[in-house]
C-alpha positions as CSV (number, residue, x, y, z in Angstrom):
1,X,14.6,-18.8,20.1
2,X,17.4,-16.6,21.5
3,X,17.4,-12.5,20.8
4,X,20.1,-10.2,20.4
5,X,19.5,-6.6,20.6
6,X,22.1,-4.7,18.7
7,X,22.4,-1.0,18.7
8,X,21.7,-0.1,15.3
9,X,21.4,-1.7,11.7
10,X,25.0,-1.6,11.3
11,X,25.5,-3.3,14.5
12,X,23.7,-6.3,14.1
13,X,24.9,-6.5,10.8
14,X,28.1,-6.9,11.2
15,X,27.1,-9.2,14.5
16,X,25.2,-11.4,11.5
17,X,28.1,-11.7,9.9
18,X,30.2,-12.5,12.9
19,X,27.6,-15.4,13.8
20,X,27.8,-17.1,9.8
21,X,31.4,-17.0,9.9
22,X,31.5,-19.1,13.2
23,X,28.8,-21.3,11.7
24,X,30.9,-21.7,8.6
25,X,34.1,-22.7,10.1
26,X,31.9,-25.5,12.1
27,X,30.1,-26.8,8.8
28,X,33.6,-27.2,7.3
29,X,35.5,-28.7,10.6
30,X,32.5,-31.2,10.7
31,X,30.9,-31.9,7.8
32,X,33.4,-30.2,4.8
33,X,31.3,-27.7,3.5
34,X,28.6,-25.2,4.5
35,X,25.6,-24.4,2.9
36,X,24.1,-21.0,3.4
37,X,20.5,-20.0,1.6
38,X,20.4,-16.1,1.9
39,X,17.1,-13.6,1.9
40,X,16.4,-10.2,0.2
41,X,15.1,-7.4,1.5
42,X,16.4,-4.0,3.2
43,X,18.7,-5.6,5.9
44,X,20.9,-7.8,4.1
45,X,23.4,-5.6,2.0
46,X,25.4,-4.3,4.8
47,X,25.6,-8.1,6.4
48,X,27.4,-9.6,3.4
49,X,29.7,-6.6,2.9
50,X,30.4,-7.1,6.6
51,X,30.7,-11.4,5.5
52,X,33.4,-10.4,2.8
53,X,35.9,-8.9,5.5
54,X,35.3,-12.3,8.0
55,X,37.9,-15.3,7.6
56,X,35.9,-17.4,5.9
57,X,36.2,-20.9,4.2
58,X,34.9,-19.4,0.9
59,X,36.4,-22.4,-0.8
60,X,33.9,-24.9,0.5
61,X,30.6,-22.4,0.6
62,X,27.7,-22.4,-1.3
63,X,25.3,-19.7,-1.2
64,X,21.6,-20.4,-2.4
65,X,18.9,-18.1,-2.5
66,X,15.8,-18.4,0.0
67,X,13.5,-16.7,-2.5
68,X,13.9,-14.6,-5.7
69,X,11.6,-12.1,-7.7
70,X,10.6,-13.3,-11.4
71,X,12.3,-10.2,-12.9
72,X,14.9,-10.3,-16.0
73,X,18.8,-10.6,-14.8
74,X,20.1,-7.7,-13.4
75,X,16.9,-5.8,-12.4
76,X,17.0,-3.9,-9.2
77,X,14.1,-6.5,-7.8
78,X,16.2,-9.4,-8.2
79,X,17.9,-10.1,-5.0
80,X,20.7,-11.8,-6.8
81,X,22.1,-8.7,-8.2
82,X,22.7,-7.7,-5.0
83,X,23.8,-10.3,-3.6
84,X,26.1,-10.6,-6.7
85,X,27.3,-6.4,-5.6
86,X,27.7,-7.5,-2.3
87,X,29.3,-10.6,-2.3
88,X,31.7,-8.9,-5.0
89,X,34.7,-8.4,-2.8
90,X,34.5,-11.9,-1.3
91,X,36.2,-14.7,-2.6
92,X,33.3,-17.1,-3.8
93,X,34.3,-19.4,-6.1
94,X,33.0,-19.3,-9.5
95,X,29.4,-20.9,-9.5
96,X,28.7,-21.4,-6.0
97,X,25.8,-18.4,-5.7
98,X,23.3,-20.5,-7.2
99,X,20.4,-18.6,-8.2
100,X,16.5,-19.7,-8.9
101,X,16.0,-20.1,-12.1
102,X,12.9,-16.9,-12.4
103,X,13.6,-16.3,-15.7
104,X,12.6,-20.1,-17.0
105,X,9.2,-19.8,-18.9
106,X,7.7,-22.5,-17.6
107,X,8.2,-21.7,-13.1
108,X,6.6,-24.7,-11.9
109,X,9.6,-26.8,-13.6
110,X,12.2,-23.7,-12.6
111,X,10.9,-24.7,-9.3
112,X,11.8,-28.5,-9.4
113,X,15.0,-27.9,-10.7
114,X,16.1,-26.1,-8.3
115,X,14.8,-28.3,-5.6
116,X,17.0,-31.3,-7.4
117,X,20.4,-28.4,-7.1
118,X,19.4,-28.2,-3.2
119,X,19.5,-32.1,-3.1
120,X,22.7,-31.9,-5.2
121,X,24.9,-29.4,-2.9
122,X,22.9,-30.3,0.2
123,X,21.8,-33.9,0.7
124,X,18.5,-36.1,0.2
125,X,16.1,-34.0,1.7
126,X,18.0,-31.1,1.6
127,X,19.4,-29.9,4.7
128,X,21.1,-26.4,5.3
129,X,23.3,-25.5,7.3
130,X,22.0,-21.7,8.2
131,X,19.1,-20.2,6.5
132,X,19.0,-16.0,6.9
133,X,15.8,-14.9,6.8
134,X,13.6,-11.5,7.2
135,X,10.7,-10.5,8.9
136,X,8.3,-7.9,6.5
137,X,5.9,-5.6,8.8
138,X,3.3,-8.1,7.5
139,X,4.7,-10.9,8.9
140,X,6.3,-12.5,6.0
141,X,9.6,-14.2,5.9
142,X,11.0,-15.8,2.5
143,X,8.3,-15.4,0.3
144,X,5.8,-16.9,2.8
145,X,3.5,-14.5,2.7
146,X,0.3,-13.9,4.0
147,X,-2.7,-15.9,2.1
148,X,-0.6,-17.2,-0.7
149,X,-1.9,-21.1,-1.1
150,X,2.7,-21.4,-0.9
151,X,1.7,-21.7,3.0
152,X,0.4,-25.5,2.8
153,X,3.1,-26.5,0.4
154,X,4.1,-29.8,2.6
155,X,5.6,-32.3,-0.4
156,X,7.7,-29.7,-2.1
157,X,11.2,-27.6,-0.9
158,X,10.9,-24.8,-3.3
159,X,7.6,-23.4,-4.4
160,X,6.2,-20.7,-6.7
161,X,3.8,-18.3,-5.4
162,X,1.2,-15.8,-6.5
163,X,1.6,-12.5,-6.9
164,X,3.1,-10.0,-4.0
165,X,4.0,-6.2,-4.2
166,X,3.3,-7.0,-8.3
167,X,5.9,-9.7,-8.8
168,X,5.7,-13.1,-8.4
169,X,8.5,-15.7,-7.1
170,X,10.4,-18.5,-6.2
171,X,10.5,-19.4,-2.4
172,X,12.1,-22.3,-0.4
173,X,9.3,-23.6,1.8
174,X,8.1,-24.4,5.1
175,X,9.6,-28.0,4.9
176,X,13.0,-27.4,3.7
177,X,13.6,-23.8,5.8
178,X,12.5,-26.1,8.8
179,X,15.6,-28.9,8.5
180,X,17.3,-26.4,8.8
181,X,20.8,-26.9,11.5
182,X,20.3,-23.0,12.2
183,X,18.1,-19.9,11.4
184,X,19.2,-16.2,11.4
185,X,17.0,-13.7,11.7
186,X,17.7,-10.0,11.2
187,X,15.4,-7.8,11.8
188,X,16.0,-4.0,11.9
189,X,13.5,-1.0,12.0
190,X,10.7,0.2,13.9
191,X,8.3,-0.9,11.3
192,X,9.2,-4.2,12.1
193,X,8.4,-4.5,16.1
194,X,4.8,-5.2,16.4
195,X,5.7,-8.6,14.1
196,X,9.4,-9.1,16.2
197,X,7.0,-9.3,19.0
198,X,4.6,-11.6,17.5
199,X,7.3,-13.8,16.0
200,X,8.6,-14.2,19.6
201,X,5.6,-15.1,20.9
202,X,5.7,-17.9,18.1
203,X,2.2,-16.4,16.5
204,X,0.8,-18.8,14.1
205,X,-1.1,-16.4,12.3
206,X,1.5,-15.0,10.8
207,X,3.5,-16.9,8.4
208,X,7.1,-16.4,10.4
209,X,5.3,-17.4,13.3
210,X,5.2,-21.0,11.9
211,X,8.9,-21.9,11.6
212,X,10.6,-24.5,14.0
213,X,12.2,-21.7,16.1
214,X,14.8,-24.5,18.0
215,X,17.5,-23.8,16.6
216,X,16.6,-19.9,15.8
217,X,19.1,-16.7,16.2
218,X,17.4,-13.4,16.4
219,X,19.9,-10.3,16.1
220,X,17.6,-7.0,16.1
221,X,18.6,-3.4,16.4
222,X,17.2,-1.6,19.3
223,X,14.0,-0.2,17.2
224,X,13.0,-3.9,15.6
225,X,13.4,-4.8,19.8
226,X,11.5,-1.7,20.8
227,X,14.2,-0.7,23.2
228,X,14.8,2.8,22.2
């Protein structure tokens, strides 16, 4: 696992940014598309806004989600509606932000399906390209949280857990986040340094702690690192 300490939040934001357009002109040069699953959370919004000014191939991108709230369409938990807002001024085209399926009655088959989209845009298993994820003062990333029975989902890429801050959801799992060519982590705020150093330390007892960090990116902000 390498670490970046940036600044500020802005900073390694727009450093994210920097990092998945590289990775995206790679994907493209060797393999004809990239595949990018993006998290929720605080950090995010100010990292695709930076994505939308980068040259990107936006004509052979597809965007998935690494987890999702079960909330109605455009509800201020989704994180699709802001990755819709954020992604706005970028030009995506039509259909590839592929969202989870929360709002299917029956979440267990929402699940599935979107596990047979992931084989459909990304190979048999699944492979993608970069996964973004987050790091909650808890020690969550996705929506691996702690003591949800989602952690020792082994035979399944996308899983639905139990209830968390009131809502359940859709998560990719441990399997499918770990085939992953390359992880990005960002990780800003102060809050957030006793599990940055944990996570670095590769801490099993945290769910982040578990991920195959080979191939992992860390860009923090001088707080996250506790450098200020």
């Amino acid at each position: 696992m390498k670490l970046e300490v940036l600044g500020d939040a802005a900073a390694a934001a727009r450093r994210a940014a920097k990092v998945i357009a590289a990775e995206a002109a790679a994907a493209v040069a060797g393999r004809g598309r990239f595949v990018i699953a993006l998290s929720g959370g605080r950090s995010p919004w100010q990292m695709l806004r930076a994505l939308a000014e980068e040259p990107m191939p936006w004509d052979q991108v597809h965007v998935v989600q690494v987890d999702e709230r079960v909330a109605p369409a455009g509800d201020a938990d989704r994180n699709l509606t802001h990755q819709q807002e954020a992604l706005g001024r970028a030009p995506l085209p039509p259909g590839r932000l592929h969202a989870m399926p929360v709002e299917e009655p029956d979440l267990e088959a929402a699940a599935e399906k979107y596990a047979r989209l992931l084989r459909e845009i990304a190979g048999t298993p699944p492979v993608l390209d970069l996964a973004h994820l987050g790091l909650g003062p808890d020690g969550h990333t996705a929506s691996l949280v702690p003591g949800d029975p989602v952690l020792t989902v082994a035979d399944r890429d996308v899983a639905v857990t139990g209830l968390y801050q009131k809502r359940r959801r859709l998560t990719l799992t441990y399997p499918l986040l770990g085939r992953s060519r390359r992880l990005l982590w960002l990780v800003t705020g102060a809050d957030k340094a006793p599990m940055l150093a944990r996570l670095r330390s590769r801490d099993p007892t945290i769910p982040a702690g578990r991920l195959t960090q080979g191939q992992a990116l860390v860009l923090a902000d001088s707080a996250a690192a506790g450098t200020t």
